[in-house]
MIMIMAR-32466 format. One record per residue (C-alpha): residue number from 1; residue in one letter; x, y, z. Coordinates in nm, 3 decimals. Layout:
BEGIN
@resi:NUM&resn:a&X:X&Y:Y&Z:Z
...
This chain:
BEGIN
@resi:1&resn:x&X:-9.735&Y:-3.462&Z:0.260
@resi:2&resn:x&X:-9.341&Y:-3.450&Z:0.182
@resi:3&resn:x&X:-9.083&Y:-3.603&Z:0.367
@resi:4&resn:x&X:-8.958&Y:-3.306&Z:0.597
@resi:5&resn:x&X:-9.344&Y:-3.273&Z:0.703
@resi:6&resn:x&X:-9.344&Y:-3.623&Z:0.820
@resi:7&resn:x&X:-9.022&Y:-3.552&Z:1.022
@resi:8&resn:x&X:-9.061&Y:-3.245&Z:1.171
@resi:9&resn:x&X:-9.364&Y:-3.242&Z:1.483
@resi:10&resn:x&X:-9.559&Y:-2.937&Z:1.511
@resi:11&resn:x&X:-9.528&Y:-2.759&Z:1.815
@resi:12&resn:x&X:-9.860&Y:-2.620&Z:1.901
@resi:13&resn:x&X:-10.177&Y:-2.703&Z:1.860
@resi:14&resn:x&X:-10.244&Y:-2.505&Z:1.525
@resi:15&resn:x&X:-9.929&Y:-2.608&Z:1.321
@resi:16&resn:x&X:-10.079&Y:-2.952&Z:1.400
@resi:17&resn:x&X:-10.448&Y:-2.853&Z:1.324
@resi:18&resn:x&X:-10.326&Y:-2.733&Z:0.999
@resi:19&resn:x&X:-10.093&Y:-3.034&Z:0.929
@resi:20&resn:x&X:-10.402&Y:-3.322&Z:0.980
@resi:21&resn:x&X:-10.590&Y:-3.047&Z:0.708
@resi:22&resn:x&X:-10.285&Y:-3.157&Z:0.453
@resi:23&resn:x&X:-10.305&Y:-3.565&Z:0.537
@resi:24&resn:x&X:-10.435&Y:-3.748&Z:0.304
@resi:25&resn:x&X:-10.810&Y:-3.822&Z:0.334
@resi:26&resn:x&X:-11.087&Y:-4.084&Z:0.226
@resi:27&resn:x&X:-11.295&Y:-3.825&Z:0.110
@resi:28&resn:x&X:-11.068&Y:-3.516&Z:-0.036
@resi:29&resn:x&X:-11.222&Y:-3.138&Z:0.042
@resi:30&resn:x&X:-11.308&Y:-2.930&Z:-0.281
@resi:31&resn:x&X:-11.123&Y:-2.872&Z:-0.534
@resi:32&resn:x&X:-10.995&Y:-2.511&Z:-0.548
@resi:33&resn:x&X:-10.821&Y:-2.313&Z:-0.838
@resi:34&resn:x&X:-10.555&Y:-2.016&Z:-0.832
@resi:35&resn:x&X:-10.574&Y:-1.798&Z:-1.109
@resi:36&resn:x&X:-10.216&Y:-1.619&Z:-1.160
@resi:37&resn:x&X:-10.078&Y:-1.370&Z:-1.420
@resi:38&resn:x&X:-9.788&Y:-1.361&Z:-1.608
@resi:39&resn:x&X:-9.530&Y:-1.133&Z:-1.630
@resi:40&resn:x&X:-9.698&Y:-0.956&Z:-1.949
@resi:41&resn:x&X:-10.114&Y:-0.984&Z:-1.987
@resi:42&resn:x&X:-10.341&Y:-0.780&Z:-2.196
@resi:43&resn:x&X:-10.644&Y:-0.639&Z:-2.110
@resi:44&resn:x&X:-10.842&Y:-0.932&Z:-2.210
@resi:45&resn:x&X:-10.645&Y:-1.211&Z:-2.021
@resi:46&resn:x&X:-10.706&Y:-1.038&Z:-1.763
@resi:47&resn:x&X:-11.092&Y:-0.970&Z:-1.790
@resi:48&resn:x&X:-11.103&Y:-1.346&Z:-1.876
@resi:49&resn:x&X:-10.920&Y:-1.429&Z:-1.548
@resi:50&resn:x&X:-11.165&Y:-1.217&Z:-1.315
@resi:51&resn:x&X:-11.456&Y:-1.364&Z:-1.543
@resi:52&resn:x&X:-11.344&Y:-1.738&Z:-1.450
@resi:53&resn:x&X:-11.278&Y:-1.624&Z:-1.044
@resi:54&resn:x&X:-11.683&Y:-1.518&Z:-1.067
@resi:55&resn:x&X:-11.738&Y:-1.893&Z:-1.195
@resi:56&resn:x&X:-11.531&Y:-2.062&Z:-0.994
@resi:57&resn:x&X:-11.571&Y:-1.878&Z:-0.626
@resi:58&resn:x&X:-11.532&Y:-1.946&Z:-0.359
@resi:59&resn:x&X:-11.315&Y:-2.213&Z:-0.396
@resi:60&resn:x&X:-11.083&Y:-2.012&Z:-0.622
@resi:61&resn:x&X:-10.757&Y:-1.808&Z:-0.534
@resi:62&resn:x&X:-10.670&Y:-1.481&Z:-0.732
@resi:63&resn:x&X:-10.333&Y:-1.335&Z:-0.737
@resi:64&resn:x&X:-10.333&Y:-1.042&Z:-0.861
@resi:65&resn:x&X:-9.975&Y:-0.906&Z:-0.918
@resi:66&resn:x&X:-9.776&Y:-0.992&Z:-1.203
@resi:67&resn:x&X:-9.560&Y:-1.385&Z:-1.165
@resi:68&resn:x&X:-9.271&Y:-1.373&Z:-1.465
@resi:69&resn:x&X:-9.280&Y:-1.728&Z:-1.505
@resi:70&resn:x&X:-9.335&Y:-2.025&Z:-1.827
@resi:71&resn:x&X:-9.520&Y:-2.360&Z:-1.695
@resi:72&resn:x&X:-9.432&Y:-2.512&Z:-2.004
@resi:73&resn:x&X:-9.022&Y:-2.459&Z:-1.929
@resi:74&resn:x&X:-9.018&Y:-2.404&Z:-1.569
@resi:75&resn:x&X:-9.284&Y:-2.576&Z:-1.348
@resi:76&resn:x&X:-9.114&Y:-2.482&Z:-0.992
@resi:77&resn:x&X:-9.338&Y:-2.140&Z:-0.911
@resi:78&resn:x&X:-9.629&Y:-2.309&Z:-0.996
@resi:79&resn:x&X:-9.589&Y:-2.587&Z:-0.783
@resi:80&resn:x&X:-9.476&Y:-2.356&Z:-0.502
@resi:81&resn:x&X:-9.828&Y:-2.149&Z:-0.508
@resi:82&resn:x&X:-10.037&Y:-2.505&Z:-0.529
@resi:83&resn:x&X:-9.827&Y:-2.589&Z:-0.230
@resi:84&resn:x&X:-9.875&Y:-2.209&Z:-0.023
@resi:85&resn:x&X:-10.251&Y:-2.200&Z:-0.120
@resi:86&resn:x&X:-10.338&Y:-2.543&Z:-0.119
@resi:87&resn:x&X:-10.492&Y:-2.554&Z:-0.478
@resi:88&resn:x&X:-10.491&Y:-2.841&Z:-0.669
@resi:89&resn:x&X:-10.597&Y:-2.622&Z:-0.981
@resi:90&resn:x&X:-10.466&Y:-2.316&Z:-1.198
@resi:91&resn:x&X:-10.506&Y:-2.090&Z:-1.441
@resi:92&resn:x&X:-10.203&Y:-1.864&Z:-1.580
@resi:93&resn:x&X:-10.286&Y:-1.589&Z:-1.805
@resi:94&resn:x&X:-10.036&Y:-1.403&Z:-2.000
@resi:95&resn:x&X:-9.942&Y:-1.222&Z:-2.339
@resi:96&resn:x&X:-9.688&Y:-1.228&Z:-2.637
@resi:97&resn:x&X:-9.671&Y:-1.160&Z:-3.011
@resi:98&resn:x&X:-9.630&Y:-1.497&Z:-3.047
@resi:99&resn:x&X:-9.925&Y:-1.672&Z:-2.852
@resi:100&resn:x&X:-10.135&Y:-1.357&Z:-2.848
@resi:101&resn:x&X:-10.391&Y:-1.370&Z:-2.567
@resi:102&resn:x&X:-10.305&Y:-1.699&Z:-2.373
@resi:103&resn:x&X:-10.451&Y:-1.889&Z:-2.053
@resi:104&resn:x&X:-10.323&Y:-2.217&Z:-1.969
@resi:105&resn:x&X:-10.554&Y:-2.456&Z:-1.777
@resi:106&resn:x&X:-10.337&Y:-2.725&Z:-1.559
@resi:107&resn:x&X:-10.445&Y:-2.953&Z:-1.226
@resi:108&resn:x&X:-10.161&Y:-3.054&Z:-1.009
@resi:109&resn:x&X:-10.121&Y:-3.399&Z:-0.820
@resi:110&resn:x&X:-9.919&Y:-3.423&Z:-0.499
@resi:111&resn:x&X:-9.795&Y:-3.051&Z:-0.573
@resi:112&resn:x&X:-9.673&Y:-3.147&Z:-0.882
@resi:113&resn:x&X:-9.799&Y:-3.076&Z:-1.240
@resi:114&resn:x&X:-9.999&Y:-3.331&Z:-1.387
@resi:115&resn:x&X:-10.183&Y:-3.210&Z:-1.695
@resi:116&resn:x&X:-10.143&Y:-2.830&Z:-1.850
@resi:117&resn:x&X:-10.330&Y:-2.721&Z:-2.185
@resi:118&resn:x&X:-10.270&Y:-2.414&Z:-2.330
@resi:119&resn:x&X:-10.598&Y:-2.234&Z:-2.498
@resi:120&resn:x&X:-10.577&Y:-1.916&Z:-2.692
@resi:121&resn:x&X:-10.845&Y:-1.642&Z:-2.709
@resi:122&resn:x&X:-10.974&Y:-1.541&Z:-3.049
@resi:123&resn:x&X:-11.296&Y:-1.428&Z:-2.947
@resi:124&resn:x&X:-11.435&Y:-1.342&Z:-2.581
@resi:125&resn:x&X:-11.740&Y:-1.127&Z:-2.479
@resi:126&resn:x&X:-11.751&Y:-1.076&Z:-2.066
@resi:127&resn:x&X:-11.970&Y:-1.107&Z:-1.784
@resi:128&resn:x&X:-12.023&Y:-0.743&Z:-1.765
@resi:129&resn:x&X:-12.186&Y:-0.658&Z:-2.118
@resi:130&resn:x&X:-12.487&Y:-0.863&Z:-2.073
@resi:131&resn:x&X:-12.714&Y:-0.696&Z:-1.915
@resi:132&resn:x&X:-12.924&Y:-0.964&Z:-1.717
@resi:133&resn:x&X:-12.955&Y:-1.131&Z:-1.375
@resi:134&resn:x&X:-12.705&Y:-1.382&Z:-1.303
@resi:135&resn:x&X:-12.697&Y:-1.688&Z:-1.106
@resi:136&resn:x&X:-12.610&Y:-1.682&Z:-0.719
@resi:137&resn:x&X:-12.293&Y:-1.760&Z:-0.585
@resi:138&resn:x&X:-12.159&Y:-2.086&Z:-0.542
@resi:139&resn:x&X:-12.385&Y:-2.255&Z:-0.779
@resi:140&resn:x&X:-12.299&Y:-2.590&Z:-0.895
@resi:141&resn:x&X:-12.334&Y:-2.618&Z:-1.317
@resi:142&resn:x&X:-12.475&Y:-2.854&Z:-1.544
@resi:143&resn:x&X:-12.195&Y:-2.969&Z:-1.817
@resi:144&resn:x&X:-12.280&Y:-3.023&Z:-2.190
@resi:145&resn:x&X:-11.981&Y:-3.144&Z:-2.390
@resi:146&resn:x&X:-12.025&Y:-3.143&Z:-2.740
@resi:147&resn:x&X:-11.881&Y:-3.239&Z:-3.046
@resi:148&resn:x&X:-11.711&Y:-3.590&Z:-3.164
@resi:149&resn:x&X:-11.313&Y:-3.426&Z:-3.067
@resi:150&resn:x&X:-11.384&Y:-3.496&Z:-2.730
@resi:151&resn:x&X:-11.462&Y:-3.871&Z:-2.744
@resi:152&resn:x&X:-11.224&Y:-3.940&Z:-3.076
@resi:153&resn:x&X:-10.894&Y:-3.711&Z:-2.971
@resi:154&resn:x&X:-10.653&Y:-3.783&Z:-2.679
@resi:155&resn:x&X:-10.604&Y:-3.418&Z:-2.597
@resi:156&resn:x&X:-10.954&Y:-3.323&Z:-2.624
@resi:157&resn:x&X:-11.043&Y:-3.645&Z:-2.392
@resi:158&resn:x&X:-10.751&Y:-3.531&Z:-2.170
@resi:159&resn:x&X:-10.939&Y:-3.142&Z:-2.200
@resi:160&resn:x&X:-11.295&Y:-3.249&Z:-2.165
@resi:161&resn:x&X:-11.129&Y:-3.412&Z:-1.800
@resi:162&resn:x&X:-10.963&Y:-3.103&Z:-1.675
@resi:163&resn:x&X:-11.260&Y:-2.863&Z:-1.777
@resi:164&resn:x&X:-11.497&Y:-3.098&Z:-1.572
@resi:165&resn:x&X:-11.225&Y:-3.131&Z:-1.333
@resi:166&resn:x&X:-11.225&Y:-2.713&Z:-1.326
@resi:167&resn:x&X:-11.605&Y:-2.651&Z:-1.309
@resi:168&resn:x&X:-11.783&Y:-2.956&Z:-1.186
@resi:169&resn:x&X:-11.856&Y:-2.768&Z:-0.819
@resi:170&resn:x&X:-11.970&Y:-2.888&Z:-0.517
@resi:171&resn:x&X:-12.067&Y:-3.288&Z:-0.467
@resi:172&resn:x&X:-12.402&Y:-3.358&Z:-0.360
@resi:173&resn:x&X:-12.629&Y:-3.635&Z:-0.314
@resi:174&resn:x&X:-12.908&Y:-3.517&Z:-0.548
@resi:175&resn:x&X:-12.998&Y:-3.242&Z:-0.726
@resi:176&resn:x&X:-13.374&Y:-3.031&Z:-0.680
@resi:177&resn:x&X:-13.524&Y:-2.897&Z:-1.048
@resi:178&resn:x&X:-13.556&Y:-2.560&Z:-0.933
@resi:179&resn:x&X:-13.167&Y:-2.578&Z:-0.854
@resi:180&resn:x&X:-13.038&Y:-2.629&Z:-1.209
@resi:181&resn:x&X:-13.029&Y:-2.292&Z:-1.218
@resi:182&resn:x&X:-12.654&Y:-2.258&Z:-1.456
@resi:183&resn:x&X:-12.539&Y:-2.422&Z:-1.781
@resi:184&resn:x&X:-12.185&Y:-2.421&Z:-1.915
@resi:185&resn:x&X:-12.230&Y:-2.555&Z:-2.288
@resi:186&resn:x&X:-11.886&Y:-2.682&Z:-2.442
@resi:187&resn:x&X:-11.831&Y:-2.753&Z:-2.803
@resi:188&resn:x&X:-11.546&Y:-2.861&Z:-3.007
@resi:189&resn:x&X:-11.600&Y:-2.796&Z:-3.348
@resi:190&resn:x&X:-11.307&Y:-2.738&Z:-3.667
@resi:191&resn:x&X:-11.048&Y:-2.713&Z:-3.416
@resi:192&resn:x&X:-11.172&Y:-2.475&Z:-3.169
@resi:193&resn:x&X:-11.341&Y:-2.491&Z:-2.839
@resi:194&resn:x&X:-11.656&Y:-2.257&Z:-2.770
@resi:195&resn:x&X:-11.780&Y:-2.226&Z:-2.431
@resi:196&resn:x&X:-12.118&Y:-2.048&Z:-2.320
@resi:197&resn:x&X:-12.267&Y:-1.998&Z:-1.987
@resi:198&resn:x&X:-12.655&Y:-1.961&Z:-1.983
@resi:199&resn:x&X:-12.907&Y:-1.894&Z:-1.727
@resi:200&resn:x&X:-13.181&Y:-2.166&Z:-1.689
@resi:201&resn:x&X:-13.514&Y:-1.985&Z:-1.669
@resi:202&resn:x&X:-13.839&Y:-2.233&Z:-1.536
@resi:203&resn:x&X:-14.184&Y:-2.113&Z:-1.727
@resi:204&resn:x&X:-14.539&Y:-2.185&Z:-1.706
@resi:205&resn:x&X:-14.640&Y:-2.501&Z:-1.928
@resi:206&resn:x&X:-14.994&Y:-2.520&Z:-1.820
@resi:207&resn:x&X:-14.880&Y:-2.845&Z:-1.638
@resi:208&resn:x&X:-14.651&Y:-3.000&Z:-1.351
@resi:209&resn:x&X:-14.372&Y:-3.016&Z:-1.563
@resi:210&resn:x&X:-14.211&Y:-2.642&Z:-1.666
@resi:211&resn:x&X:-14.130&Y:-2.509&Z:-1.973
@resi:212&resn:x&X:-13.730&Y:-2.454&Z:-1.922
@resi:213&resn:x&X:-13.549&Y:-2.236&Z:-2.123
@resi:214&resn:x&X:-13.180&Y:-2.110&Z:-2.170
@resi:215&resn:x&X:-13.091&Y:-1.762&Z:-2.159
@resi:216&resn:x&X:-12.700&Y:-1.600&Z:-2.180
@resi:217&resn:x&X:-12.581&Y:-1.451&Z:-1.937
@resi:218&resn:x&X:-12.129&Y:-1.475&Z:-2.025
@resi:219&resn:x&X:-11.896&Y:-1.502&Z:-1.979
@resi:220&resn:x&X:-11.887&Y:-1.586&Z:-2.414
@resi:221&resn:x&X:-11.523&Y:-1.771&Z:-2.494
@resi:222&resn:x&X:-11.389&Y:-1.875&Z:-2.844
@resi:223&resn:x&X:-11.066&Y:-2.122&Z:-2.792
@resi:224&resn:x&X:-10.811&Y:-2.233&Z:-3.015
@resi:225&resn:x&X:-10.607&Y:-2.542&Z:-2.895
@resi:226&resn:x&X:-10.221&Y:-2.458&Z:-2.868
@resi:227&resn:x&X:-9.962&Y:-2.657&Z:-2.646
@resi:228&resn:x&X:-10.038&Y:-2.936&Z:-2.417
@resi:229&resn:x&X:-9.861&Y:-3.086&Z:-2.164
@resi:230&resn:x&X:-9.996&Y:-3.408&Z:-1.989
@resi:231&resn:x&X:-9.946&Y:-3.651&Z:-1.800
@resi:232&resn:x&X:-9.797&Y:-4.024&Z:-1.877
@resi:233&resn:x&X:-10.078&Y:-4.310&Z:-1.873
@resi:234&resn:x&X:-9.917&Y:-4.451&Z:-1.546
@resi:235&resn:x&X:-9.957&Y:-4.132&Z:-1.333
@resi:236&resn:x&X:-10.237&Y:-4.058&Z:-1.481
@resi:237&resn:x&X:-10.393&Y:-4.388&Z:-1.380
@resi:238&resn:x&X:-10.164&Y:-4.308&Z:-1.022
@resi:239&resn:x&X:-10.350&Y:-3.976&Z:-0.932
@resi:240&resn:x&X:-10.701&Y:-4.165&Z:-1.011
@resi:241&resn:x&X:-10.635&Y:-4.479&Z:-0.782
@resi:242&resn:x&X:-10.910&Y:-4.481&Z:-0.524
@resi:243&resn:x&X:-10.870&Y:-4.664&Z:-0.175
@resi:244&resn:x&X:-10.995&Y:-4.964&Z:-0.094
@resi:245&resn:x&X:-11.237&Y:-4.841&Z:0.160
@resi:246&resn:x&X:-11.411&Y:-4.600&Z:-0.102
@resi:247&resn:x&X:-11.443&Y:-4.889&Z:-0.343
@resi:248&resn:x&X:-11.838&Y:-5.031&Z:-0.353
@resi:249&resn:x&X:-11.847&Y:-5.402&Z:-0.286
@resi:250&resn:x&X:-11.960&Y:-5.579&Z:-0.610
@resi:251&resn:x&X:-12.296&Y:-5.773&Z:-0.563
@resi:252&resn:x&X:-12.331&Y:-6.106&Z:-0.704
@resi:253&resn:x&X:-12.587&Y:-6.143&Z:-1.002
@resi:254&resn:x&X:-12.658&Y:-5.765&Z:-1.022
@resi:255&resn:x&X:-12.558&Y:-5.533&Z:-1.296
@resi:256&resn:x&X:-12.674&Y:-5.191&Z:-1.445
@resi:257&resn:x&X:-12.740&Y:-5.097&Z:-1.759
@resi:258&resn:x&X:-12.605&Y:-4.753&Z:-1.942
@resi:259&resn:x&X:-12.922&Y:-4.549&Z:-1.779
@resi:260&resn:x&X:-12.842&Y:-4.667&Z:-1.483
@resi:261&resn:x&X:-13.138&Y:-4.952&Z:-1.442
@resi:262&resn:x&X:-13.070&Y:-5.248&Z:-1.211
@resi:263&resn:x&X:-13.097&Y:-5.581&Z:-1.320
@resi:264&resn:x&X:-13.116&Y:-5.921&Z:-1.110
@resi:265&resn:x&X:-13.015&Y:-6.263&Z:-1.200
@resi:266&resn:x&X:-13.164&Y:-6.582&Z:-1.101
@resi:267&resn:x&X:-13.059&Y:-6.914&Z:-1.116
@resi:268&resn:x&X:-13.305&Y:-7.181&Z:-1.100
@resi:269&resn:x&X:-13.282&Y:-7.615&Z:-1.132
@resi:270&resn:x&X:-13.404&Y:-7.756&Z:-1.447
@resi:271&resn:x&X:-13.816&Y:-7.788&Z:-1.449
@resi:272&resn:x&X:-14.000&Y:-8.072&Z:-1.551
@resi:273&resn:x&X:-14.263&Y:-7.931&Z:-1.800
@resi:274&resn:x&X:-14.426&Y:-8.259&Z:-1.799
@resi:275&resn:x&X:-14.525&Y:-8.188&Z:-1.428
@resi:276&resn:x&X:-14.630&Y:-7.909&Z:-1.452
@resi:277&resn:x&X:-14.983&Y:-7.796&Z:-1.312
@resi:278&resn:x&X:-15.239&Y:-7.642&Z:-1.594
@resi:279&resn:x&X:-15.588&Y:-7.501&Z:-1.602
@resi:280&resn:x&X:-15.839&Y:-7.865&Z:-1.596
@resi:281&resn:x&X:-16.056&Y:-7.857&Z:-1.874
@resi:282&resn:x&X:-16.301&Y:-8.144&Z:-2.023
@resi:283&resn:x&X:-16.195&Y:-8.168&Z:-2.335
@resi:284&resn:x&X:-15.824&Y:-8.246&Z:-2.215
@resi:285&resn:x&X:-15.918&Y:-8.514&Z:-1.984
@resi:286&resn:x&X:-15.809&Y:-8.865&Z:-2.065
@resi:287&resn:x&X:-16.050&Y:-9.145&Z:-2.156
@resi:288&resn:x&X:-16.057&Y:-9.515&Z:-2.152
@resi:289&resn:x&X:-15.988&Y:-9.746&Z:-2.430
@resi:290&resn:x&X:-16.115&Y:-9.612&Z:-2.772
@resi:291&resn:x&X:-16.312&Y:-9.352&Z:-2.687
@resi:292&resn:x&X:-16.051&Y:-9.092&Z:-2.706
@resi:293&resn:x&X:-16.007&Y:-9.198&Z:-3.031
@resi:294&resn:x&X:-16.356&Y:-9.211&Z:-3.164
@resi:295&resn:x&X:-16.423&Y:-8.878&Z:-3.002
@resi:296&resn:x&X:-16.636&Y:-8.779&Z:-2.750
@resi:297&resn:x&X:-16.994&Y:-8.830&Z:-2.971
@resi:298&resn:x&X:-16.917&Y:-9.153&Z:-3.053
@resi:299&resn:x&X:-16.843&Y:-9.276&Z:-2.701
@resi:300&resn:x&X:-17.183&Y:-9.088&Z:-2.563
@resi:301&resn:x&X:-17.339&Y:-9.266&Z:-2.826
@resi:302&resn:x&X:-17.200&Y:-9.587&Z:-2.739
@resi:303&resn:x&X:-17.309&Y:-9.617&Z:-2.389
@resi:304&resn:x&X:-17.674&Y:-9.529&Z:-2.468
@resi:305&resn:x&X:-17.917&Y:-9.802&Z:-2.447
């Protein structure tokens, strides 16, 4: 919320309804995503553009007349439409001989731009040529990142972020089988970023468990990596700051392993193993004088008459 928000009181009851929407909240609504054009877009940008709406709806804005504008050099219409539309998310499209085919992926952070990557289309099939069902609206994917650019690169950490940022969907508290119903498969592999959408089809296994398997349904996208813009490691660490109240209390003597299994630890006084109780059995029972040493023949044999 800016400063002249802050100052100026709303006057009826919906300027201040739609005021407490803008506050800041403990836990924020959806992410949503405007997808913009640029002053000049081919035929392809803007397929792609209506291709990513169909993924992302409906928390996704479209607009669909042309914006002259550069995010790299000028940043001020962006932030303007993030502000009007309340999107914390964008795509902007656009055309030139010199980055041919061009869609720039950004996220914004108190309606102002935090990250931007620019990806260039070299390849792209769309979600009208295949000829299959598709997956209902609204559907919240399964990511698959692949390739070692994304864990060894800055900008393809800083990309793997923003894409999950972009697609992750809805949250919810646990996921049925039957609903894994979409894939988006990423991989990064000789400089270029492939992305794949498939269709997760449940078969008969001849037991409980189903035989799953993947079919492709598009949109089909072949990146190239161009221009990034991002953010500095202080904002960036900024615009993830939780509050306090979100934060789990930490639990003494409990920790979790990298699957997630919980582990206890338990501190106990020093035992005294010569104390301690064991099974009785004859032939560890103590005897008198040298009888223990001589065995327990020689001592039956002693006491007979």
């Amino acid at each position: 919320m800016t400063q002249l928000d802050a100052v100026v009181k709303p006057k009826t009851k919906r300027s201040k309804r739609f005021l407490q929407s803008r506050e800041p909240k403990l836990t924020e609504n959806e992410k949503s995503a405007m997808l913009i054009k640029g002053g000049n877009t081919s035929e392809t940008v803007t397929q792609a553009l209506k291709d990513l709406y169909s993924l992302k709806k409906p928390n996704a804005v479209t607009y669909k007349k042309k914006n002259i504008t550069r995010p790299f050099e000028d940043q001020t219409s962006i932030e303007f439409f993030s502000k009007k539309s309340d999107c914390s998310l964008f795509v902007f499209g656009s055309h030139n001989k010199k980055r041919p085919h061009n869609l720039v992926f950004g996220r914004m952070f108190d309606f102002h731009v935090l990250d931007m990557i620019e990806l260039g289309i070299e390849k792209f099939v769309p979600l009208k040529d295949f000829k299959n069902s598709k997956f209902p609206e609204g559907t919240k994917p399964l990511l698959v990142f692949a390739g070692e650019a994304f864990d060894l690169s800055n900008e393809h950490r800083r990309l793997k972020s923003l894409l999950t940022d972009f697609f992750r969907g809805p949250t919810v508290p646990c996921v049925r089988l039957a609903g894994l119903e979409h894939v988006l498969h990423f991989t990064a592999l000789d400089g270029k970023i492939f992305l794949r959408s498939y269709k997760v089809l449940l078969k008969k296994s001849g037991c409980r468990t189903p035989r799953i398997e993947l079919e492709e349904i598009g949109p089909s996208f072949d990146f190239v990596l161009r221009r990034t813009h991002l953010a500095s490691d202080d904002l960036y660490k900024t615009a993830h700051k939780q509050p306090k109240a979100l934060k789990a209390k930490k639990k003494k003597n409990i920790s979790h392993d990298a699957f997630g299994t919980r582990f206890g630890r338990l501190h106990m006084q020093k035992q005294d193993l010569g104390k301690l109780q064991t099974r009785k059995m004859k032939g560890l029972r103590k005897r008198r004088g040298g009888d223990a040493e001589r065995g327990p023949s020689a001592a039956k044999k002693a006491r007979t008459p």
